[in-house]
N, C-alpha and C positions, 0 to 999 in steps of 0.2 A: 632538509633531509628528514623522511619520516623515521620515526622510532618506533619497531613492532614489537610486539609481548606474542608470548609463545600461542600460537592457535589462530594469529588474526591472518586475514589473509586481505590484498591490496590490488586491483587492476594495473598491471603496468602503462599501457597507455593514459591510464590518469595523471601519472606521476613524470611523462616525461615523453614525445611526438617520437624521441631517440632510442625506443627502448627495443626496437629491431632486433638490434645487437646488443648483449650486455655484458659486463665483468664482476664475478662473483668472488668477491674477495674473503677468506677465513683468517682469523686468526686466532693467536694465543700466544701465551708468556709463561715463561716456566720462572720460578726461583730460585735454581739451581743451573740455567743457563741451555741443557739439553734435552729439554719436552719436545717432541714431535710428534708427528703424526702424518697419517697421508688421506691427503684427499680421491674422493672417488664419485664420480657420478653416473648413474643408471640410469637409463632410459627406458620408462614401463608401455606398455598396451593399454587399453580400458581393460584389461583385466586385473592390474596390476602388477605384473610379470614382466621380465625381459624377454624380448621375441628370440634373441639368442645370444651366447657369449660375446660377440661385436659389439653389443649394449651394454656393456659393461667398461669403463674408462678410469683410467687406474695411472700408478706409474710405469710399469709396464706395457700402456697401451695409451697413449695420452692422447692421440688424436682422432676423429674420425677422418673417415675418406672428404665425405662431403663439405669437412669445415663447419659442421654444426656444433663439436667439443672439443676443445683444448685446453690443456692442462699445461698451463706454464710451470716455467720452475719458480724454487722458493724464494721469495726475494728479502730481502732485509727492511724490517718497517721500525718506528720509534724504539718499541719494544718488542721482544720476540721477533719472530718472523710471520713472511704472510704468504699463503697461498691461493693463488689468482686462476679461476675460469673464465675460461674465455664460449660464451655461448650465443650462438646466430640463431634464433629460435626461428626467422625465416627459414632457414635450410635444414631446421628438423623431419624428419620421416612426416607424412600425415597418419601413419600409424602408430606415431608415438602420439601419447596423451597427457605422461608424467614424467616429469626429467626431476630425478632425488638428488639431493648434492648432499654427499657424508664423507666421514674422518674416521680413520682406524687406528687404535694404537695397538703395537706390539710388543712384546717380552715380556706380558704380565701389567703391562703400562695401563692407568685408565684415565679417560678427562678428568676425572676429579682431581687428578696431580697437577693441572695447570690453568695458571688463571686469566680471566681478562679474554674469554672464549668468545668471538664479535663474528658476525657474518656483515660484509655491506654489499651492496648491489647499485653497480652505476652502471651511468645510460653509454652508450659507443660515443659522445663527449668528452666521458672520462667524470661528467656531472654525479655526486650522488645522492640514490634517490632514496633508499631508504638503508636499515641498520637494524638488527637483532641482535641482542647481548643476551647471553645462557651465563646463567648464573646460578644453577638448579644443578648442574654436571654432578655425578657421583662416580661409582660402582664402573660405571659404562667402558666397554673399550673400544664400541662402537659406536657412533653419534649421526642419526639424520641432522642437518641443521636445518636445511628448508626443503623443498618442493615449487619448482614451476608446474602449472598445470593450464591446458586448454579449458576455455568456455566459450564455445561457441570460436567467432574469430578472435577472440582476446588472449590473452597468455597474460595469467594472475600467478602471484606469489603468496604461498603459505609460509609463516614461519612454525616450525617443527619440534625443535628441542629437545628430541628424544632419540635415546639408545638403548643399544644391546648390552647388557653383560657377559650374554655368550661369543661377543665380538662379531671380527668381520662373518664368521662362518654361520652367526644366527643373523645378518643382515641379509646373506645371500640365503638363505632359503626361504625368506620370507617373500624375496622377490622373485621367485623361480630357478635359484641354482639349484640344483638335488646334490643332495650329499648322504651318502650311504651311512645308517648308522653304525655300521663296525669299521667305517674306512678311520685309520688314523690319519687326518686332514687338520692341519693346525690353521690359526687364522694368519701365520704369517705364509704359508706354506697355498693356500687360498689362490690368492691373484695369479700366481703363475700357474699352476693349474686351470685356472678359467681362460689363461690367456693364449697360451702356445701349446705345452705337450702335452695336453690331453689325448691323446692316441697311444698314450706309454702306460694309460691309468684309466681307460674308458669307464670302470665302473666303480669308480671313486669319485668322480664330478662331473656331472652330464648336464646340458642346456635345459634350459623349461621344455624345448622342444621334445627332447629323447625322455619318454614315460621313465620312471623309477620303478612300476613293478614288474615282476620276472617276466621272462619274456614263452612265449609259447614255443612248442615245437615246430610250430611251421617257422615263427622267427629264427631259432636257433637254427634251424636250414640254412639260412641267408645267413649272406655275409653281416658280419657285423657292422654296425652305423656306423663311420667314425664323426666323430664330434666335429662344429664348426671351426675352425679356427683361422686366423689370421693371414693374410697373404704375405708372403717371406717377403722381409725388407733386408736391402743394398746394402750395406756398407763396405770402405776403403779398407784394405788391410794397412796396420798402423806403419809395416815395414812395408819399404818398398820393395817389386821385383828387381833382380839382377841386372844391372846397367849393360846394354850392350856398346858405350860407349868403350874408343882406347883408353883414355884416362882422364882422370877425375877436373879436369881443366874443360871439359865439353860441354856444354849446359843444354839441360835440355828442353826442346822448347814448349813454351808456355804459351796460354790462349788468354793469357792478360800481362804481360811484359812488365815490369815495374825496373830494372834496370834504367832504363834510358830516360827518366820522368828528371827534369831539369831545376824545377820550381816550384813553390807552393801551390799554386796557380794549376799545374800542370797536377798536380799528385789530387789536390779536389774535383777537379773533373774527371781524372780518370776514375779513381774510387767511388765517384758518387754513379758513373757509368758504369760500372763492374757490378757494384754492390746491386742495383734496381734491374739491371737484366739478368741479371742471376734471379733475384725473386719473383720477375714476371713468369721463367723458365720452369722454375721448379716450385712448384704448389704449393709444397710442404715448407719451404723456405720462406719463400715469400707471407703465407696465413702463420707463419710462427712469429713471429718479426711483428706481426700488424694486428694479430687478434685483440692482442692487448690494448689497441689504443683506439678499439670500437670499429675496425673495418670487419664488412660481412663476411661470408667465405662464398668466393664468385671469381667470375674472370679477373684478371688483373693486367693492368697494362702500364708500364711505366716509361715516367717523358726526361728527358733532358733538356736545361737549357732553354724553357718556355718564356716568353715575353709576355707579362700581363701588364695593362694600364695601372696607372698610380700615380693621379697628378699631373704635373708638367713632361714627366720623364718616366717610362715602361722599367717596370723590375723582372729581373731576374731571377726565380730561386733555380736553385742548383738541379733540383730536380723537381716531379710531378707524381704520384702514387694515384690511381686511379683503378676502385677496384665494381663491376658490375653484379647486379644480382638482384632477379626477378625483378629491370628495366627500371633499377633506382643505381641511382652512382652515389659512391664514395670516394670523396678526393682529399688528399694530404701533397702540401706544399716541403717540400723536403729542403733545409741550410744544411751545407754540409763544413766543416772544416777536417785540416791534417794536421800532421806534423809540431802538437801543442798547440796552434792557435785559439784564439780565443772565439766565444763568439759574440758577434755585435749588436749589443742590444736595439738600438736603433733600427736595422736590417732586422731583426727578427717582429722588434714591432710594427714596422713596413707589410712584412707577410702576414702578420695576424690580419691587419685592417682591409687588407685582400682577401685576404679567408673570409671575415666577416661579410666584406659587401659580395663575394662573388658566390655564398652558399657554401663552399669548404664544409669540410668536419674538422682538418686538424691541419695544425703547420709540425711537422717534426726535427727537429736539430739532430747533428749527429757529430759529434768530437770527439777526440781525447779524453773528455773529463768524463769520470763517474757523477750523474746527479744524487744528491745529499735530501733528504727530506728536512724541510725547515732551511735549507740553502742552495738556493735558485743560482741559475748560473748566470740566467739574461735578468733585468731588468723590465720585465712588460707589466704596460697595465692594459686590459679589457673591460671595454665600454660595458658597464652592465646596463646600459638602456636599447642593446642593440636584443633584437627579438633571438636571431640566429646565432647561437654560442660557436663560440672556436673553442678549440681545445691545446694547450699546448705541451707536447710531448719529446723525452730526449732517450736517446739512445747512447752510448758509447759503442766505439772501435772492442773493446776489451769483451761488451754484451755481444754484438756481431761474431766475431770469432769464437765467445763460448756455444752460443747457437748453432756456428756450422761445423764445429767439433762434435757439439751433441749430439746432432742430426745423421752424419757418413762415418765417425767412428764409433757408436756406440747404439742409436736407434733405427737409423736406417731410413733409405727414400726408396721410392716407388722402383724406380728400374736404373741400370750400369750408366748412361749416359746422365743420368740428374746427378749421381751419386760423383762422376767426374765434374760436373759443371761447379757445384759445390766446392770439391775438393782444388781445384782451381782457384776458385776465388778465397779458400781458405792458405792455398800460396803465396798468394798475391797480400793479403790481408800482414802474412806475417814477414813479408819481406824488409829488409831494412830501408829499402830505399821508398816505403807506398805514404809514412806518413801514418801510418793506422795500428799504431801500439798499443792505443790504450794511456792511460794517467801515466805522465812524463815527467813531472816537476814539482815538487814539495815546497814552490814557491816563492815572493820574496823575501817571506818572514821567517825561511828557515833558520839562513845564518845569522840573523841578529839574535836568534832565540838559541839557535846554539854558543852564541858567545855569552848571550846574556845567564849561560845556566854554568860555563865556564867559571866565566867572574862570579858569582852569584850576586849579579843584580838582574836578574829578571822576579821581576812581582807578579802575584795573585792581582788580576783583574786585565793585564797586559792583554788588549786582542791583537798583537801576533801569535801568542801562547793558544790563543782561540783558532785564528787561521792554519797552525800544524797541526793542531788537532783534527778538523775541518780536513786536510793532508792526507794525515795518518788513515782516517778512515776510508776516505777514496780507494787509497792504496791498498787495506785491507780488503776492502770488498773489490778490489780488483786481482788481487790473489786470491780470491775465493773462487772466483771464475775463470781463473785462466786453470787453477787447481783442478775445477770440478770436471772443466771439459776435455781436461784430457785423463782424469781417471773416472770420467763420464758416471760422477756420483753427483747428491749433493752436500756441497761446501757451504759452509752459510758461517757470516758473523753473530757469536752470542750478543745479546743481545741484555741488559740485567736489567733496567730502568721497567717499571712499571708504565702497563699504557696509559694514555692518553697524557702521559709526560712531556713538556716541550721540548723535540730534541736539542735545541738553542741552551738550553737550562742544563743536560744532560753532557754538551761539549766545553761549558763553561766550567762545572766542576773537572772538567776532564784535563779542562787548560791550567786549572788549579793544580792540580795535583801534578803534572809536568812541571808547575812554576817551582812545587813546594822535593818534588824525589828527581825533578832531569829525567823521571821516564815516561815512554809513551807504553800503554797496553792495550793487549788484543788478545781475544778466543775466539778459536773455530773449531765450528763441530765438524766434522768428516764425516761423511755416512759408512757406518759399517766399522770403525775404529772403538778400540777400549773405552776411550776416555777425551776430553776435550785438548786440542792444541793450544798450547799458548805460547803467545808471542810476548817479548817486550825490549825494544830498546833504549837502551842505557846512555844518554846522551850526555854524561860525565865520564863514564869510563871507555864508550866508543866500542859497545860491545851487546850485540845481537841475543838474544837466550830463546832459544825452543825448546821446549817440554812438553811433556804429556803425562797426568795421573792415573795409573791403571791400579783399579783394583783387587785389590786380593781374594784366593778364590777362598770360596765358600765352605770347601773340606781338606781334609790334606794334613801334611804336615810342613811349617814352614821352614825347612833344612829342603824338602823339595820343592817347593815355591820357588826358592832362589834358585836349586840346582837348574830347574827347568826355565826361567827367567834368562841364567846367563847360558844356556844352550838356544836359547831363540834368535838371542842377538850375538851370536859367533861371528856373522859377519857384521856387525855393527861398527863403526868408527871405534877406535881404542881406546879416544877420549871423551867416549862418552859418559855424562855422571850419572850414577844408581843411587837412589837415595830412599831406604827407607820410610816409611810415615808407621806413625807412631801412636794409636787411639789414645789421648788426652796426655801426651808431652812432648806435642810436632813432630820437628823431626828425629829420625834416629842414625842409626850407623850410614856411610856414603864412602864410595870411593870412584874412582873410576874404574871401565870396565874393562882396563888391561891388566889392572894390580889385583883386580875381583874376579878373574877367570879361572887361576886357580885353586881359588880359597872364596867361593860362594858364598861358607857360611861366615864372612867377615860384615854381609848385614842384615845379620839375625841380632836383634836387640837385648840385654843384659836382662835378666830375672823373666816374670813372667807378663812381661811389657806385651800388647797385642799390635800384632802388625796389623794395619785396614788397607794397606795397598803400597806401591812404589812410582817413586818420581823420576823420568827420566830423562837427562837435559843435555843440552851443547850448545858451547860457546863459540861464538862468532867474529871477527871484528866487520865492523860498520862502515860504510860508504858515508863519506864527509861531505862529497858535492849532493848537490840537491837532486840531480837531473837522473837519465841512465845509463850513464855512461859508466865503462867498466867500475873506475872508483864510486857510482855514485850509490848513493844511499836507497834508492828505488832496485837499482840492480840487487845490493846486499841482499835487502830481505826477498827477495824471490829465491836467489838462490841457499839462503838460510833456510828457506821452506821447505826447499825442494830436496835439499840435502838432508831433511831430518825426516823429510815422509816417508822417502826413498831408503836411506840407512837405518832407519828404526823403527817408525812405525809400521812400516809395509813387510817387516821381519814378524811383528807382533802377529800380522792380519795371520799369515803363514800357516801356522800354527793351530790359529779360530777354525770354531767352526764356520764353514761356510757360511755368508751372511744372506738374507733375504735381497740384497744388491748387486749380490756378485755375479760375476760375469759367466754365461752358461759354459765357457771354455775353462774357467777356474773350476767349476764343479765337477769335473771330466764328461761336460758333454749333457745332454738332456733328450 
C-alpha cells in the first residue's frame, strides 16, 4: 500500500488492473468517544463547479441514480469509526472531471478536535492501494481530504488536506452553491437545503446553474426557476393500514412464507432465494448491499444453487451474484447459513479456490455472526502466488435487515412496488421461524466465565474471559444496528483505543478487566442525543445499568435546571436514578425520580459546589442463558436498550431543539 503526503498525486491503474470500482474509506478517533463528522462528495465539471444540486452526495442524499456514489453507513473500525464510499468511476457522467471527497463537522466542532485523521483507497478486491494521514488538521470544520480526477482515459488521485474555517457553507460556494450574503444559512442547516426544499427558500441557496445576480424585468415576468431537486422516494408507512380481516387469528398472505420452513436446510435455501431476488429486483437494494465489496453499479442478476467443477465432485455455493457493466462482469459466489450455524471453513475455502481459478472477484458468507476486525470467523488461506486476487467478504442477518429498514422506512426506493418487494423480505427476515436474527449466542465460554466470576476464580489472562468479550462486542454492534434502523439514525459503538491499536490487544485488556470487576462495558453514540449511552453488565450482581450523561446548560439558574429536567421525564419509569455530577467532587445529591418529582430541588448540591451536568440511569435484571430466549441474556440487553431509549432518552430529544437528523414529520413538515 502506497503512503501519500499532501499534494502528491498517483495513477490508479498503476497501483491495481481493479481500480474500476473503488472504496474510499475516512477516518478518525476522538478522545472523548464522540468526534464525528459527515462525509460528502461532489462531483465538478472542467470548470470546477457542480453542474447541479444532484452532484452533491451527502447524508441526506447518499446515492446516485446510476450507481456511481454511495455513501455507506458508519461502521465500527479498531478505533473510532469509519466512513466508506463506494465509487464506480466507470459509470461516472463524461461530464464530470473531478469527484472531491470531504467531511464537515458541526455545532462549532473542528478537525482539530480529533485524531488519527486517515483516508484509504482500495481497489473492488477489497485490496489497499494507497493511504493519506492528515496530521496538519486545525481551525477547519470543513476538510477536502482528496480528489479523484480524469486524464485523458485514466482516473488519478490527488491527496488534498485542506479545509474551510468557514465550514460546510465556504466548501459549497467555492464549488458553485450560491449562497446569498444576508441569507441566514448555517452549515448544519446547508445539506438540506441543497437537497430537497429548496422551492420554500429559492433565494437563499440556488444551483451553480441559476445566476446569483438580480434578475431583469423581463426575468421577473416569468415565472420563477424553481431549483433542481430530487425525485420523491417511496417509503412504508411504519404503521400498518386497517386489517380488513374478522379477527386477529387470519394471517395475511405473504410473498415469502416462512411459516412452513421445516429444517435448517429448508430456511437456507429459502433465505438465500428471498434475499438475491429481492436485490436483483430492486437497484437500490441490491448496489447498497454490494458497493462495498467492489461490485460496479450495472445490471445485476442473481443465481441459485449453481454447480461448478472442483476436483472429483462439483460444489455447490448457495448462491451466484452477477453484476454487468460496460460488457465486463462481476461475480460473487455467495455461503449462506441460518438459524446460528456456523460457517465452514473448509467449504468456504473450496469457494475461494473457485473464485480464484474461475476469474471471480469475491466469495461472500452470510450468518448470524457479526464479523469482528482482528477476528475472522472462517479460517482461509489465499495462495498469494495466484495472479487473480479473491476477495473475501461477510455480511450478517442483523446488517441485511438494518439496510432494508434504512432503505423503505426512512430513505426511500424509486417507486410502490420495490418499496413492497423490500418490505417483504424485511417480514420474512424477522420472522421467528426464517433462521435470520442476527448474533444468537454468547457462546460456550459464557457459563464457565459466569461461574468462574461467581466463585472468584476466574484469572487475568483466561481466553474464555477473551471469547465473551469477543461476544459482548458482536452483540453490541448488533444493537447498534437493529437501533439505528428503526430510529433510522446512526448508532455506532464508541470506540476509545487509539488507531492503529491491535484490536486483539484492546479485547485482552478488556477480558482483564471482566476477570478483575465481573463487568462487561459498552458506549453508544446515538445521532441527535445529549450525550453518550452506556451500557454495562454486572455479572456478580445479575444486573443490566443504562445511562446517559447530559450536560448542564450553559445559563440559567440551577433550581430550574432540575425543575425543567423533572418536567421532561414526567413520563419516564419512577425508578429512574437522577444523579447530579459535581465539577471536582464526582458525585452529588441522587434519588430517584418518583421521590424527586415533587421536591426537584433535592439535587441541587450544598454551598457553592458547581453542577457540569446529570446522570441518568436504570436498573435491570439480566438474562442468565446464553442464547434468545425469553430468559436469555441477548434478549435482556435489547430490551434494556430499548426501554431506556424509549422511556428516557427520546423524552430528553422532545424537548431539543430539532436536530440536523430529525425526521421532516418531527419538524412539522418542510
Amino acid at each position: 500500500m502506497r503512503e501519500m503526503v499532501k499534494g502528491a498525486n498517483v495513477g490508479l491503474a498503476a497501483l491495481s488492473e481493479n481500480a474500476g470500482s473503488v472504496v474510499v474509506s475516512l477516518a478518525w478517533s476522538s478522545a472523548t468517544g464522540d468526534g464525528d463528522a459527515d462525509v460528502s462528495v461532489l462531483l465538478l465539471d472542467e470548470n470546477g463547479k457542480v453542474r447541479s444540486d444532484a452532484d452533491f452526495y451527502f447524508y441526506n442524499n447518499p446515492a446516485a441514480v446510476d450507481g456511481s456514489v454511495q455513501l455507506f453507513d458508519k461502521s465500527p473500525a479498531a478505533a473510532g469509526n469509519e466512513d466508506r464510499i463506494g465509487l464506480d468511476l466507470t459509470a461516472i457522467a463524461p461530464g464530470v472531471e473531478r469527484v472531491v471527497v470531504a467531511a464537515s463537522r458541526y455545532g462549532g466542532a473542528n478537525f482539530g478536535e480529533l485524531d488519527d485523521l486517515r483516508l484509504t483507497l482500495s481497489d473492488q478486491a477489497g485490496e489497499p492501494l494507497l493511504a493519506f494521514a492528515i496530521e496538519d488538521a486545525g481551525a477547519e470544520s470543513a476538510f477536502i481530504f482528496a480528489e479523484l480526477y480524469r486524464r485523458g482515459e485514466e482516473w488519478k488521485f490527488r491527496a488534498v488536506g485542506q479545509g474551510y474555517e468557514s465550514g460546510l457553507a465556504g466548501l459549497a460556494v467555492d464549488f458553485g452553491i450560491d449562497i446569498d450574503d444576508d441569507a441566514d444559512v448555517t452549515e448544519e442547516a446547508l445539506p438540506e437545503a441543497v437537497s430537497h426544499e429548496l422551492v420554500e427558500a429559492p433565494d437563499v441557496v440556488r444551483s451553480a446553474t441559476v445566476p446569483a445576480q438580480s434578475a431583469s424585468p423581463e426575468a421577473e415576468a416569468r415565472p420563477a426557476r424553481r431549483p433542481r431537486t430530487a425525485k420523491k422516494k417511496i417509503t412504508l408507512p411504519r404503521a400498518p393500514k386497517k386489517s380488513l380481516a374478522e379477527n386477529d387469528a387470519w394471517r395475511r398472505a405473504r410473498l415469502f412464507p416462512a411459516s412452513s420452513l421445516r429444517n435448517d436446510r429448508e430456511r437456507e435455501t429459502r433465505a438465500t432465494s428471498v434475499l438475491l431476488s429481492v436485490m436483483a429486483q430492486v437497484p437500490e437494494f441490491g448496489r447498497r448491499l454490494t458497493a462495498a465489496f467492489g461490485a460496479p453499479a450495472g445490471r445485476m442478476e442473481t443465481f441459485t444453487e449453481v454447480s461448478l467443477p472442483h476436483g472429483d465432485s462439483p460444489k455447490r455455493p448457495d448462491g451466484v451474484i452477477r453484476v454487468e457493466r460496460a460488457g465486463k462482469l462481476w461475480t460473487a459466489l455467495v455461503e449462506t447459513k441460518t438459524n446460528g450455524n456456523g460457517l465452514n471453513s473448509q467449504q468456504v475455502q473450496a469457494y475461494m479456490d473457485i473464485a480464484a481459478r474461475r476469474g471471480y472477484e469475491a466469495v461472500i458468507t452470510l450468518s448470524n455472526d457479526v464479523a469482528l476486525e482482528g477476528s475472522p470467523l472462517v479460517d482461509v488461506k489465499i495462495d498469494g502466488r495466484r495472479k487473480h486476487k479473491v476477495a473475501l467478504w461477510h455480511l450478517s442477518w442483523a446488517e441485511v435487515t438494518h439496510q432494508a429498514q434504512m432503505l423503505i422506512r426512512h430513505e426511500g426506493v424509486g417507486n410502490a412496488s420495490h418499496a413492497w418487494l423490500v418490505g417483504e423480505l424485511l417480514h420474512y427476515l424477522q420472522h421467528e421461524n426464517s433462521g435470520c436474527h442476527g448474533f444468537q449466542n454468547m457462546g460456550p465460554a459464557w457459563v464457565p466465565v459466569r461461574n468462574g466470576i461467581d466463585d472468584e476464580t476466574l484469572c487475568q489472562g483466561d481466553s474464555r474471559a477473551v471469547e465473551v468479550v469477543e461476544s459482548w462486542e458482536r452483540l453490541i454492534r448488533q444493537v447498534c444496528l437493529r437501533l439505528g434502523g428503526e430510529l433510522g439514525m446512526k448508532v455506532l459503538p464508541v470506540q476509545r483505543s487509539r488507531r492503529g491499536t491491535d484490536p486483539r490487544v484492546g479485547r485482552a485488556a478488556l477480558a482483564d478487566r471482566l476477570c478483575e470487576d465481573g463487568r462487561l462495558h459498552a458506549e453508544l453514540l446515538v445521532d441527535g442525543t445529549p450525550g453518550i449511552l452506556a451500557l454495562v453488565a454486572d455479572l456478580r450482581t445479575g444486573k443490566l445499568r443504562t445511562s446517559i450523561d447530559i450536560p448542564a446548560p450553559d445559563a440559567g439558574y440551577p433550581l430550574t435546571w432540575v425543575k425543567r429536567l423533572i418536567r421532561q421525564l414526567a413520563e419516564s419509569p419512577a425508578d429512574l436514578h437522577i444523579e447530579t455530577l459535581v465539577n471536582g467532587q464526582g458525585n452529588g445529591p441522587r434519588g430517584t425520580l418518583e421521590r424527586l418529582r415533587p421536591e426537584p430541588a433535592d439535587l441541587l448540591p450544598k454551598g457553592d459546589a458547581v453542577i457540569t451536568g446529570f446522570r441518568l440511569s436504570l436498573f435491570k435484571g439480566m438474562g442468565t442463558t446464553r442464547g434468545t430466549a425469553e430468559k436469555g441474556f441477548i434478549r435482556s440487553v435489547d430490551d434494556a436498550v430499548d426501554h431506556f431509549y424509549s422511556g428516557v432518552v427520546a423524552r430528553l430529544e422532545r424537548d431539543a431543539a430539532p436536530s440536523r437528523r430529525q425526521p421532516a414529520a418531527a419538524r412539522g413538515g418542510e
